[in-house]
N, C-alpha and C positions, 0 to 999 in steps of 0.2 A: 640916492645915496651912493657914496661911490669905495669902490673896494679897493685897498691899498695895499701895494707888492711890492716888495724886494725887488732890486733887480736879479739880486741870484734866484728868486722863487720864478719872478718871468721868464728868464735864460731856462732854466730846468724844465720849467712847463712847456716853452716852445720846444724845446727837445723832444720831448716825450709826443706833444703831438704829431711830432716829426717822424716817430717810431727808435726813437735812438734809446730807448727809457728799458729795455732790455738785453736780452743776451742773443746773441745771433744763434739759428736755431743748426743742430749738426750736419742737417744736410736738408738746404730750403728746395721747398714741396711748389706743384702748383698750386695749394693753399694759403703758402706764405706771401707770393710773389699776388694774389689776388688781392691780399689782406691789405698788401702794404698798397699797390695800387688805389685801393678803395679809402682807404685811411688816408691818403694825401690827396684824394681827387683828381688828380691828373699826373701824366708825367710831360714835361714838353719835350717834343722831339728834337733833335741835332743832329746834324749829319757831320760836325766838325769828329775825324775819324784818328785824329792823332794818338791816344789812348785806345779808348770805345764812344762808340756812340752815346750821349748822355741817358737816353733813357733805357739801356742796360748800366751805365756804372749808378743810380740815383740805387734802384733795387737793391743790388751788389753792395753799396755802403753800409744798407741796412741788415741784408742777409748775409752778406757773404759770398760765398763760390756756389752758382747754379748755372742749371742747365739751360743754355737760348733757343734751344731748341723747344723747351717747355714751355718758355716766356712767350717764343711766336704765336707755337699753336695758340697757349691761352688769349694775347690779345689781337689774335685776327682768327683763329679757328672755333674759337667758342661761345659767339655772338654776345658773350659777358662788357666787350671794349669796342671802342670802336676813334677815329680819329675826329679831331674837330681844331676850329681854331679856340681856345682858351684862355694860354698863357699869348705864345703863340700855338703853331701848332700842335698840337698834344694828343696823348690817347687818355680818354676817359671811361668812363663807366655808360654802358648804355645809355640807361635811365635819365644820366646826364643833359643828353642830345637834345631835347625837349626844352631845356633849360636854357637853351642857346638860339633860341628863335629869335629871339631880338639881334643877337650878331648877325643873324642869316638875312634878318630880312633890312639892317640898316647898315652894316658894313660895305666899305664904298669895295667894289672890284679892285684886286690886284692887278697889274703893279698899276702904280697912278695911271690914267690915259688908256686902259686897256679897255675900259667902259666903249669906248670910241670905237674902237678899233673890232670889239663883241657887235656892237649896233651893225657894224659896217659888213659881219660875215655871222649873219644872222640865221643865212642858209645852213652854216659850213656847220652852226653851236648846233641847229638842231639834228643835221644828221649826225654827227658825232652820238649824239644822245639814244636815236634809231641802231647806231655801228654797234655801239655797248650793247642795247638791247637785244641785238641781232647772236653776236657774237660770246659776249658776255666779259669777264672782267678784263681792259687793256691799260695798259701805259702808253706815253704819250709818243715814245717810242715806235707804238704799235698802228698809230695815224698818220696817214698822207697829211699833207700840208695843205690849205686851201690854196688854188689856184693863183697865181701872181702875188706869193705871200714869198720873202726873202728867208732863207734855214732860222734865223735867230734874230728877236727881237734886237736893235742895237740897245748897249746899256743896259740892259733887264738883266736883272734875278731868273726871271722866270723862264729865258729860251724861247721855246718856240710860240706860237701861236696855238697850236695843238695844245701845249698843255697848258698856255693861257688860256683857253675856252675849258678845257678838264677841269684848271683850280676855279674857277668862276663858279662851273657847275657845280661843283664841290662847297663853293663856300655860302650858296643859295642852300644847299640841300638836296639839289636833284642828285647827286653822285653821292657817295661814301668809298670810304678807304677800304677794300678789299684784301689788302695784303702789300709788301714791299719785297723792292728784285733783289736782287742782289748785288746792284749797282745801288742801290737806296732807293731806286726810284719808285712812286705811290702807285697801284694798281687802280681803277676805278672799277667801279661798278654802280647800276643803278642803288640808290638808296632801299628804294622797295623792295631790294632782293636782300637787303643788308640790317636794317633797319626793322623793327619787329614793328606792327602797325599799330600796337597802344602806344605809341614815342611816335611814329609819323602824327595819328591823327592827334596827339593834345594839340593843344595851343591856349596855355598859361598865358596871362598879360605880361609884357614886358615888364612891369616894377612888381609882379611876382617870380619872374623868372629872378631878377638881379638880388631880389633880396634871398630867394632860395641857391645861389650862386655864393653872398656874401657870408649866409653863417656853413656856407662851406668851406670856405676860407679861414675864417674864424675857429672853424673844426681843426684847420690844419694846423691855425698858428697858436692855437689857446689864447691868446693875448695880444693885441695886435693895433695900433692907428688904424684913420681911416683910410690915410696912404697905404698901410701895407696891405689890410683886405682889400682895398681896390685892385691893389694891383695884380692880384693873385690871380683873378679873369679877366685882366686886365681892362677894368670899367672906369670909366673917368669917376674922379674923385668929387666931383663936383654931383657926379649923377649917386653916390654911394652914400652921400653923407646924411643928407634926409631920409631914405633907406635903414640908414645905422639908428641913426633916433625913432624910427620905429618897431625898428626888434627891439631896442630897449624898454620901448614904452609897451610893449608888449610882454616884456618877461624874457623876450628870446637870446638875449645878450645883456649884459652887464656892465654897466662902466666902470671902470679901474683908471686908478692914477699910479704909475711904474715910479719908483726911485730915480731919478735922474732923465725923466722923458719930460718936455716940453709939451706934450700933445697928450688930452685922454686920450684913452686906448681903452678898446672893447674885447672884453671876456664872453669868453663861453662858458656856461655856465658849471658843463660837466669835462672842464679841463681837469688835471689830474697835477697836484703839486707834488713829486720825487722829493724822497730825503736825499737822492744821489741821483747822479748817471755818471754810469762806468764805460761810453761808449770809446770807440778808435775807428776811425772813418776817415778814409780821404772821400774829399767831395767835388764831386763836379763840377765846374764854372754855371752850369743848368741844372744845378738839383733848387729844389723848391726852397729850403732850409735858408740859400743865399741867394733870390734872384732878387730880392729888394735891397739895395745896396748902403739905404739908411738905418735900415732896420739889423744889418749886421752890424755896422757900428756901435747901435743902441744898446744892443743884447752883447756884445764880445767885444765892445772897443778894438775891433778891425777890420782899418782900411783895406777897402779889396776891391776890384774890378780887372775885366776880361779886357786884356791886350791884346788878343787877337786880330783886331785892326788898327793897332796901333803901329806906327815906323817901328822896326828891329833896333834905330838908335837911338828912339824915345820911351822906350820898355824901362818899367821899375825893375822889371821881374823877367815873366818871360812869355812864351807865346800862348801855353795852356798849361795853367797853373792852377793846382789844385789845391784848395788848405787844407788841413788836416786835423778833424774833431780828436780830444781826448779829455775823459771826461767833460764837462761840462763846456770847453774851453775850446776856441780855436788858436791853436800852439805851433805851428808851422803853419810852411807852406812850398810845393816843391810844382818843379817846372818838368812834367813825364811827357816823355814821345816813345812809345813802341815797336822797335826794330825786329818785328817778326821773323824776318829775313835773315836774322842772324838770335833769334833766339832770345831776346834782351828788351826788358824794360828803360830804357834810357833814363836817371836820374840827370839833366840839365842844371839844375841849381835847387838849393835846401837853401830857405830860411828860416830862420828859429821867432817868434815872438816868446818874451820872456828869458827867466834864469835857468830854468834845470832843462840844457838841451839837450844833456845825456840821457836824463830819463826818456824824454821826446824821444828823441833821436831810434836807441832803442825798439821803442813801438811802433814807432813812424817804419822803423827798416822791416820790422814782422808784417805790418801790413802792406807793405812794397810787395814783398817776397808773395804775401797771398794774392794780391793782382797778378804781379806778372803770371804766378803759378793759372790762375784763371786765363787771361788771357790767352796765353798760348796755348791751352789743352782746349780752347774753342776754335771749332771751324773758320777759317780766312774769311768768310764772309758773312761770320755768326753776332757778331757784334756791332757790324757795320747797317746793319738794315732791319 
């Protein structure tokens, strides 16, 4: 049987599992910043630093003005978080970790061809792996290079060979994220120092780990295709959809037909339908709310995506542009770069979706004022890492 929704009741409901379904609280706790963490499953990381870092502004949207100082300790000093690939890279919930063996053990090696190049300095991965254990937590920074190896892979993301063998280790499982510099860069450390041993030793079947993954997802979005839970730990659609027909057949999820969506879409069962939301939020290019780019259009009729590599002459908009939630709605959308160095939030361009841009406008300028006011009252390298 399938359960039939407004689009305004899905738009409301997505919100609310998003945490926008309330009032930001007067001054967020390391209670709030767990809550909300744990409530959306992951945050992805970014290091794009023009604003803040995405996974201090996703929090910040929800709560408001806190301390990163609190947010560190909690997700690297309190063994509660930890990092993994998900979205992309992300920080998740311990427990999570476990739920990721299947990435770990069929995700090809980063960057394409490094596989190769790991076989070829075979020696160089496992002393590294001895140097950590020796030493204890290093960046990549912090390793020699192997022998007749050139500073920087040509073309790569990734730099050196150092911390091509680091992320490798990392995305097997032998390494975990111990902490970041202050440059960004990822700390390692043995897993088994990081890692509490009821999460080393499970090992769930991979189509238990992906269905215990998808009504995560589900959790986050109340209402959702099988494209956008997929995409949420980023599992092929193809592997998620037989999956979806089994939590249904099982009770665990719901089929719904949305007002205006082409595709069933799958409910949770204890999503929560608002008579309102009163929220005002700028957002991230990387908050969870908008990484699926059809699914914004579906729930808010708008068009949006990250020009950040796009040409400066083929820009709609602009290089890091953030829309801007009010009430239920996304109502703008403004292009922010943060001139520390003189004190200023930089407004770049304001566009308005819709008639009342006064009203917007108005709110949209209150919550400029409380960013930049955050921003600046955080440490130079409090946001970046």
């Amino acid at each position: 049987m399938l359960t039939t929704l407004s689009l305004a009741d899905a738009r409301r409901m997505a919100l609310a599992a998003q945490g926008f379904d309330r009032k930001r609280p007067r001054r967020a706790t390391t209670r709030h910043l767990r809550d909300t963490i744990r409530q959306l499953g992951l945050l992805q990381i970014d290091c794009v630093n023009v604003v803040c870092a995405a996974h201090y502004m996703v929090p910040f949207s929800r709560l408001g003005p806190y301390d990163s100082a609190v947010f560190k300790k909690l997700v690297y000093g309190s063994g509660e978080f930890t990092e993994h690939w998900a979205h992309e890279i992300s920080i998740i919930p311990t427990e999570t970790w476990p739920l990721l063996r299947y990435r770990r053990e069929t995700d090809l090696v980063r960057p394409w061809g490094f596989q190769k190049i790991l076989e070829e300095r075979a020696e160089y991965a496992a002393w590294v792996l001895d140097e950590i254990g020796r030493r204890g937590p290093l960046a990549a920074d912090d390793l020699p290079l192997p022998d007749g190896t050139a500073g920087r892979i040509p073309g790569s993301w990734i730099g050196t060979v150092a911390r091509g063998v680091l992320e490798a280790h990392f995305l097997r499982g032998t390494l975990a994220a111990a902490g970041r510099g202050a440059d960004f860069s990822r700390q390692y450390d043995l897993a088994e120092r990081l890692i509490p041993a009821e999460h080393r030793s499970s090992q769930p079947e991979h189509d238990e780990c992906r269905r215990a993954l998808l009504l995560q997802a589900a959790r986050a979005h109340a209402v959702g295709t099988a494209k956008d839970l997929a995409d949420y730990f980023r599992m092929p659609v193809g592997d998620a959809k037989p999956l979806l027909r089994e939590l249904v057949e099982s009770g665990e999820l719901l089929e719904a037909q949305v007002e205006g969506w082409r595709e069933i879409a799958y409910l949770h069962p204890r999503a929560k339908v608002p008579r309102r939301i009163e929220a005002a939020a700028l957002l991230s290019p990387f908050d969870p709310l908008i990484w699926c780019r059809p699914r914004v259009k579906r729930l808010f009729g708008f068009d949006y995506r990250v020009e950040i590599f796009v040409p400066p002459e083929k820009r709609e908009y602009g290089f890091y542009v953030l829309p801007f939630l009010m009430g239920e709605k996304l109502v703008a959308r403004v292009d922010l770069k943060l001139d520390r160095a003189n004190g200023r939030l930089l407004v770049l361009g304001k566009w308005f979706e819709g008639r009342k841009a006064a009203v917007v406008d108005a709110a949209l300028s209150t919550e400029l004022r409380m960013l930049e006011d955050w921003l600046l009252a955080s440490p130079r390298e409090g946001l970046g890492a």
